[in-house]
Phi, psi and omega in degrees: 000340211275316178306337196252340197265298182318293188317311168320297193291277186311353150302282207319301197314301215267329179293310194282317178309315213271351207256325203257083162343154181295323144345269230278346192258001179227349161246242171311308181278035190281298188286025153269335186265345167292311172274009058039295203275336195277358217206319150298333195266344161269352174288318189276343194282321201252351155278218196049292187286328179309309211265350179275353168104020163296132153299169184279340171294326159307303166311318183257026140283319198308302173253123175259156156278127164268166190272000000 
């Protein structure tokens, strides 16, 4: 699992981090770049499980994020 959940998370971190100035990823706009990662990282997470032979119904159940 470790395998599909790391990458997934160091994608996601870096494609929304890459959107943002350092400013703006540290002030006003952090809770926007939270959903950003949080919303690539159930995106990369849930392709994955597709190709690996999850149904989509499956796929976007597996994981939930807590706040």
């Amino acid at each position: 699992m470790w395998q599909l959940v790391v990458p997934a998370a160091r994608a996601a971190v870096r494609d929304a981090v890459a959107t943002f100035t350092w400013r703006d990823a540290t002030s006003a706009s952090r809770e926007k770049l939270v959903r950003m990662i949080e919303e690539r990282f159930r995106e990369l997470v849930t392709s994955d499980l597709l190709a690996a032979g999850f149904s989509e119904s499956e796929a976007r159940s597996t994981f939930t994020i807590q706040p």
